[in-house]
C-alpha positions as CSV (number, residue, x, y, z in Angstrom):
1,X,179.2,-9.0,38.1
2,X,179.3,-6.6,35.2
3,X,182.2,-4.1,35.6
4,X,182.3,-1.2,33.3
5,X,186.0,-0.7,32.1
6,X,187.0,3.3,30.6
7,X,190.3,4.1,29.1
8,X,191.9,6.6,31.7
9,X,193.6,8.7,28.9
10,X,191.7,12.1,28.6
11,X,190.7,12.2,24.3
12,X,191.4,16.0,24.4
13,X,194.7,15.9,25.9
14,X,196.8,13.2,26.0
15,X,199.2,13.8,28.4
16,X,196.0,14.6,31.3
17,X,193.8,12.2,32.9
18,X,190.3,11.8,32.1
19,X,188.0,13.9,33.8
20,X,186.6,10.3,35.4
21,X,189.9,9.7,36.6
22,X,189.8,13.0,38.3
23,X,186.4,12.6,40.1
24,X,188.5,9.6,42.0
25,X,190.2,12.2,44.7
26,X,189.1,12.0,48.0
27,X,186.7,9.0,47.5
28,X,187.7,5.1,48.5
29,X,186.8,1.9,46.3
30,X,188.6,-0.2,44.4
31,X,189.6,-0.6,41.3
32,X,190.4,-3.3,38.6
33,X,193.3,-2.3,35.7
34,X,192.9,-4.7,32.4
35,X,195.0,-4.6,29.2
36,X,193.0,-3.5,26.4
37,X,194.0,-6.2,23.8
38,X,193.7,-9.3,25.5
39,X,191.1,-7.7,27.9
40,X,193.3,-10.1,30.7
41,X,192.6,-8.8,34.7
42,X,196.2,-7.4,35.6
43,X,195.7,-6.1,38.9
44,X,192.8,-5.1,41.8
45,X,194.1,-2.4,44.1
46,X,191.9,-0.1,46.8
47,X,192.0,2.8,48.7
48,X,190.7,3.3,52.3
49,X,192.1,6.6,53.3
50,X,190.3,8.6,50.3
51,X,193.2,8.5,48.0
52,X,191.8,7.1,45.1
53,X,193.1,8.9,42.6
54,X,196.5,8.9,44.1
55,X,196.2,5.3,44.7
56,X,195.1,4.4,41.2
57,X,197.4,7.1,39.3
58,X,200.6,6.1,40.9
59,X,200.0,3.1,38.7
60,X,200.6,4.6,35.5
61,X,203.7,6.8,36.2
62,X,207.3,5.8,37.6
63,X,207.5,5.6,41.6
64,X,209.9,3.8,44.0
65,X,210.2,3.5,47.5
66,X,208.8,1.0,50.2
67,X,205.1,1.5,48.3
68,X,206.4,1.0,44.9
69,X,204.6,-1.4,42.6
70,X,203.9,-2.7,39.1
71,X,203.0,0.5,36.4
72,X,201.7,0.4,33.3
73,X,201.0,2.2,30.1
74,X,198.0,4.0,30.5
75,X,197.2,3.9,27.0
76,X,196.9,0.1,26.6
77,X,195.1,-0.5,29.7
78,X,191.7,0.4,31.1
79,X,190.0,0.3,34.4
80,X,186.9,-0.8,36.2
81,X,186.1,1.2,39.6
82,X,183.6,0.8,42.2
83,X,183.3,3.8,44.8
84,X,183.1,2.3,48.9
85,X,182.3,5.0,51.1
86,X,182.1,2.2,53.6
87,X,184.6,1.4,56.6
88,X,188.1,0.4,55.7
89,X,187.4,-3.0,56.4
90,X,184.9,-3.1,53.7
91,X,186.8,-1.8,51.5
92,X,189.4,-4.4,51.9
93,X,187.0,-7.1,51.8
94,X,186.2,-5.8,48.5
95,X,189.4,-5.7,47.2
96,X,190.3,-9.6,48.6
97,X,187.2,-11.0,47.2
98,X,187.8,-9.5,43.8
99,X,190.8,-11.0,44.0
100,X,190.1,-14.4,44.7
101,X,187.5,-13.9,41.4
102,X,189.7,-13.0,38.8
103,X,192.8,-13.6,39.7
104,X,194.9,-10.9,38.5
105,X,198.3,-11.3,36.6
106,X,200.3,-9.0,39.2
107,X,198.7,-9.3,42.7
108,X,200.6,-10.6,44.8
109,X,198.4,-13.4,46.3
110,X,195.5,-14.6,44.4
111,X,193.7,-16.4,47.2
112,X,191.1,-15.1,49.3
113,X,191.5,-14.9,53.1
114,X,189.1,-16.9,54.7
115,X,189.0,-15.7,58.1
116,X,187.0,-12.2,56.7
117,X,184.4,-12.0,60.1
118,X,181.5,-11.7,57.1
119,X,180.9,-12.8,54.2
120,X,181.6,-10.4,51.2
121,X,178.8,-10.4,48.0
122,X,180.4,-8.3,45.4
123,X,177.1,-8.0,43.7
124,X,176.1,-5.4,46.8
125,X,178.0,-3.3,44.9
126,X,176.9,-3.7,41.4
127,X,175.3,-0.9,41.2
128,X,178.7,1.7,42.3
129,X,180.8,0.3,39.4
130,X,181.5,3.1,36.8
């Protein structure tokens, strides 16, 4: 599978997100977040509730609570994201099987589940990735 990666820094302002990153609200998928230098898969996360860009963002800016999770510096990553505006479930498949393909740095399980009631072909979706 050939996934498109894009810096999510904004090249007009610096501090904003680029307009790409913006289009993300209110949509699901998932996405994959890479460093630029060593180009090494560091996490795949989703969103099933159409939160996206909340999902995605959160990554790249302090947060703590219950949710909180690994953040990084948005200017020496960049991201890969496929839009799934397909049941939850499918959604989550995606995000397991991608998982179990590149084996991110900072997931927190690298296997995939093998009770998934269908089989999962990423390549369905070759065409959504941005």
């Amino acid at each position: 599978m050939r996934l498109r990666y894009r810096s999510v820094v904004n090249t007009r302002d610096l501090l904003a997100y680029a307009p790409w990153v913006r289009e993300l609200k209110y949509r699901n998928g998932v996405y994959v977040v890479r460093s630029k230098g060593e180009r090494e898969v560091l996490y795949v996360g989703e969103s099933h509730s159409c939160r996206l860009y909340s999902t995605l963002t959160r990554h790249f800016q302090y947060w703590k609570g219950y949710t909180a999770g690994t953040t990084y510096e948005r200017d020496h990553v960049e991201v890969a994201v496929a839009y799934l505006d397909e049941p939850s479930k499918a959604v989550v498949r995606a995000q397991v099987e991608l998982i179990g393909e590149l084996a991110p740095r900072d997931n927190a399980h690298h296997q995939v589940d093998d009770d998934w009631e269908d089989d999962f072909d990423p390549d369905d979706f070759a065409d959504d990735w941005d």
